[in-house]
C-alpha positions as CSV (number, residue, x, y, z in Angstrom):
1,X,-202.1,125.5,-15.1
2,X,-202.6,124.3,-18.4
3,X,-203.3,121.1,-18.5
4,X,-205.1,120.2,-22.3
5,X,-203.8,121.0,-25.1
6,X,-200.2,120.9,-23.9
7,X,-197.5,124.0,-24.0
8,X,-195.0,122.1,-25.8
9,X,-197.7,121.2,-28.1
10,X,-198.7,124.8,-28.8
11,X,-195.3,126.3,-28.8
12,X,-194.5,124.0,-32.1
13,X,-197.2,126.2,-33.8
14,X,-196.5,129.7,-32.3
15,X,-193.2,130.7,-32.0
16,X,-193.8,132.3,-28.6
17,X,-195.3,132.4,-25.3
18,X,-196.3,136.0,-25.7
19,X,-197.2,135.3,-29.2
20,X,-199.4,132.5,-28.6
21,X,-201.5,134.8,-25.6
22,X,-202.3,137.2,-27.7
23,X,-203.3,134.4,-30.8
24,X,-205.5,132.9,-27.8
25,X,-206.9,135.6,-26.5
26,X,-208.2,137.9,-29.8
27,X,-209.9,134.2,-30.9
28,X,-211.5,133.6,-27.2
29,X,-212.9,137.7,-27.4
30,X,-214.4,136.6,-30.9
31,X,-215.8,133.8,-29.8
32,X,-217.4,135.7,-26.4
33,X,-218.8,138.3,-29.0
34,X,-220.7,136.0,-31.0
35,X,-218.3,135.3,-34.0
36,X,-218.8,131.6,-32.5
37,X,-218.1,129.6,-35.6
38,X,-216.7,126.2,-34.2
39,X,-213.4,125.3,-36.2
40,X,-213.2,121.9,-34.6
41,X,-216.2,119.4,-34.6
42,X,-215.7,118.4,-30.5
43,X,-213.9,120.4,-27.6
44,X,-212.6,119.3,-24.9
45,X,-212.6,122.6,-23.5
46,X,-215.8,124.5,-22.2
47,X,-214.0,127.9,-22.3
48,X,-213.5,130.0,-25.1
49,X,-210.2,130.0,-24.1
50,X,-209.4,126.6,-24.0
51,X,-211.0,126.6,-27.2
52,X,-208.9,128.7,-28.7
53,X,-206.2,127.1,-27.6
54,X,-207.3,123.8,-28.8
55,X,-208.2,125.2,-32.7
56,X,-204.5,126.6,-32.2
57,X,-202.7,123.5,-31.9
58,X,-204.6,121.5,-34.2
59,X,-203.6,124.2,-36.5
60,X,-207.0,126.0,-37.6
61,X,-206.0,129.7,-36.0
62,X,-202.2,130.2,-37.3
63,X,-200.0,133.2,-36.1
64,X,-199.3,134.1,-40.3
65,X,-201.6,132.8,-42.8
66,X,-199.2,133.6,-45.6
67,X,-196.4,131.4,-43.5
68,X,-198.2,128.3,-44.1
69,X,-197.1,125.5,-47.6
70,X,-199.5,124.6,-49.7
């Protein structure tokens, strides 16, 4: 269940559930393989994934950087 951040939350930045997974999941694999560099200053999360998830919604990891206005 996720609890923190929320779905609704993360499905205003990513377009879809399936999307999002696969967003979450390339950035947790980074992260496991050392390519740790901390986008956020404090996690609430312990887990790479839940840190992925939480650099996703405050919008650090995007889907399409060339999507995003200047």
């Amino acid at each position: 269940m996720l609890l923190y951040p929320s779905q609704d939350k993360l499905l205003d930045k990513i377009d879809s559930k399936y999307s999002l997974v696969i967003l979450a999941a390339k950035r947790a694999k980074e992260m496991q393989h050392g390519k740790n560099v901390e986008l956020l200053d404090e996690y609430v999360s312990t887990k790479n994934v839940g840190k992925a998830l939480e650099e996703i919604e405050s919008g650090d990891i995007v889907l399409d950087p060339d999507s995003i206005q200047k």
